[in-house]
C-alpha positions in Angstrom: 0.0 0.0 0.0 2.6 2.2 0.3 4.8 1.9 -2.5 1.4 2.2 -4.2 0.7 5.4 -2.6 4.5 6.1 -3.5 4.0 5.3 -6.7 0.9 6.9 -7.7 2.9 10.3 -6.2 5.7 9.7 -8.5 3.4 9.4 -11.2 0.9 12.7 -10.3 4.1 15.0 -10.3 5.0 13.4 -13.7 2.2 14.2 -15.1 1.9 17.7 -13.3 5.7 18.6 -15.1 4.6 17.6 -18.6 1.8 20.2 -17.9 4.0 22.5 -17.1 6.1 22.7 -20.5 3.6 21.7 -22.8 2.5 24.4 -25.5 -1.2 23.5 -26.1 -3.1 22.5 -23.1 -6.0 21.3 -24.7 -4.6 18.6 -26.2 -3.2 17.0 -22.6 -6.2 17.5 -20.5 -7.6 14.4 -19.2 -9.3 13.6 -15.7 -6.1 13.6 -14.0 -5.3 16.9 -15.2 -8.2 18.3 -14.2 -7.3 17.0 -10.5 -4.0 18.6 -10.6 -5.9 21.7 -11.6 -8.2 21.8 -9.1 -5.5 21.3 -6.6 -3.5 24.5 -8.0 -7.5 26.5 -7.4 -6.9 24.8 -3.9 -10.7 23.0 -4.6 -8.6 19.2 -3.7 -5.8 18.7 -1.8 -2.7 16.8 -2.6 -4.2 13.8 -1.0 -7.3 14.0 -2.5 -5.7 13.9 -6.2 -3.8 10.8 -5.1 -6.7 9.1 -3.9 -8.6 10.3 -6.6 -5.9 8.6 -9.5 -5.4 5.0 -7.1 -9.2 4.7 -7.0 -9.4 5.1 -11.1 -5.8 2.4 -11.4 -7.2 0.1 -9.2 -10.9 0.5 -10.1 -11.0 0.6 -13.6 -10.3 -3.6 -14.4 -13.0 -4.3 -12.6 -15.6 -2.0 -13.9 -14.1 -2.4 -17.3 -15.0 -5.8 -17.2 -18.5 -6.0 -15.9 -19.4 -3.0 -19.0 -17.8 -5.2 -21.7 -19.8 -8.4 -20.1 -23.0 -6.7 -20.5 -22.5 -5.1 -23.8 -22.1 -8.5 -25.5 -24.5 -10.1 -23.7 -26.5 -6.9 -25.1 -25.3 -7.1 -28.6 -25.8 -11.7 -28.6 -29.0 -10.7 -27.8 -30.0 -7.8 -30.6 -28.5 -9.6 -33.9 -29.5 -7.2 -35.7 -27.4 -4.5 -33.7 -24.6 -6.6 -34.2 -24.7 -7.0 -38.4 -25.5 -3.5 -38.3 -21.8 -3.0 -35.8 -20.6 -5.2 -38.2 -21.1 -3.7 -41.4 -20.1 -0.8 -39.6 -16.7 -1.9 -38.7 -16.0 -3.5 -41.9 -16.8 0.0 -43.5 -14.0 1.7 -41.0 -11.7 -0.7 -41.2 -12.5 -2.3 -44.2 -10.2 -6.2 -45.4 -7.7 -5.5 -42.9 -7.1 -7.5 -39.9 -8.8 -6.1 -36.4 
C-alpha cells in the first residue's frame, strides 16, 4: 500500500511537469489533469488527487470488465445491432485484420 501510494505520487508529479512545458493544453487535459488543476484553485488537496488517481488504477479492471460483459451479452441478444456493428466496422476498417 505504500509503495502504491508512493508510486501513484511519482506518477501525479510526472504528469503535473509535462503540464508544465507543454505548448497547447488542450490537447493533454484528461481527468487527472483536471485534478492537478483543481488542486492549483486549492478545490482538492494533494491527498485527494492521489486518492482520486489509485481509485481510477485500481478501479477501472473491474468495472471495465462487468461493462464489456454486458454489452455483449447486449449485442448476442439484438443480432440485428450486431450486423448492423458489423457492417459498420467493416466499413472503417474495411479487409484488414482487427
Amino acid at each position: 500500500s505504500k509503495d502504491l501510494k508512493g508510486a501513484m505520487e511519482i506518477l501525479i508529479e510526472q504528469k503535473r511537469q509535462k503540464l508544465s512545458t507543454v505548448e497547447k493544453l488542450d490537447e493533454h487535459m484528461d481527468f487527472a489533469s483536471q485534478l492537478i488543476f483543481a488542486q492549483n484553485r486549492g478545490d482538492l488537496t494533494a491527498e485527494n488527487v492521489n486518492q482520486c488517481v489509485l481509485e481510477m488504477m485500481i478501479a477501472a479492471p473491474d468495472t471495465l470488465s462487468v461493462t464489456l460483459f454486458f454489452m455483449l451479452i447486449l449485442i448476442a441478444e439484438h443480432p440485428t445491432v450486431e450486423e448492423e456493428m458489423m457492417k459498420e466496422i467493416e466499413t472503417v476498417v474495411g479487409k484488414q485484420e482487427l
